[in-house]
N, C-alpha and C positions, 0 to 999 in steps of 0.2 A: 518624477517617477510615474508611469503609466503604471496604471492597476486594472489586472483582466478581470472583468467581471464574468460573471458563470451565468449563464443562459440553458436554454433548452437544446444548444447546437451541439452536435457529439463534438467530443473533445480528444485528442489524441495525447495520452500518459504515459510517462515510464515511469515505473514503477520499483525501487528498489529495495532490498530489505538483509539484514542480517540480525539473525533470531540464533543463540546459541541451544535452544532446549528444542531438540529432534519432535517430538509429539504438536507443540506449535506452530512451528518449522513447517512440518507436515502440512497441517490444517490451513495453514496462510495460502501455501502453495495447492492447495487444492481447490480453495476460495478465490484467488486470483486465477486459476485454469479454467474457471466459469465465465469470464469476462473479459480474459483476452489470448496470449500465446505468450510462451517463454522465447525471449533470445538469448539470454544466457543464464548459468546455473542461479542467481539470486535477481534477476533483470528479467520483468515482463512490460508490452508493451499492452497498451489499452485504448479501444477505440471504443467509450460510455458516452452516454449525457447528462449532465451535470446531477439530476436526481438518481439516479444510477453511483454515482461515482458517492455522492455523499453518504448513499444505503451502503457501499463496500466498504467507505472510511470506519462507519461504525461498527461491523460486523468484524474489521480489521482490530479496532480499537476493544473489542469483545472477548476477541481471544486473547490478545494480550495481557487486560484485566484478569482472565482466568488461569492465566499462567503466572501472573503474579512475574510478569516481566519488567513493568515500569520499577518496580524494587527490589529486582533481582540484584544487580551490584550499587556499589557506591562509586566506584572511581569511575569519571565520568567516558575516561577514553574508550571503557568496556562494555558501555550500554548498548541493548540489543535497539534495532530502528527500524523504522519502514519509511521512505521517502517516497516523495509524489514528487515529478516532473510533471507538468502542462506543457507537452508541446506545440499544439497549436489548436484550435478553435474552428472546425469547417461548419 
């Protein structure tokens, strides 16, 4: 299995997420409008470098903390998520 390593090269992301609580929802979407474009309503794409993208993971990971999302339910199928694609490395 190859393993991409993360460099200083901008890297091209999609970005996907479904948050059920509107006011975090909000805030994610406004934090990811800084850094890249939307292509569809929960789908942004992002064209960062990898210090960039690591500062957005946590600032991602921040609000979530503050919405008290990682413990919002128990059954698993209904956990709220934000997913990162790497599409490619220029």
């Amino acid at each position: 299995m190859r393993v991409l390593r993360l460099g200083r090269e901008k890297m091209y992301i999609s970005v996907t997420y479904d948050i059920s609580q509107t006011k975090a929802r909000n805030k994610v979407v406004q934090l990811l409008e800084r850094y890249g474009f939307r292509v569809q309503k929960s789908v942004f794409e992002l064209e960062i470098k990898e210090p960039q993208f690591r500062g957005l993971k946590l600032k991602l990971e921040d609000i979530l903390r503050k919405a008290n999302i990682y413990y919002q339910n128990q059954n698993m199928d209904n956990l709220d998520s934000i997913k990162f694609y790497i599409l490619s490395k220029v």
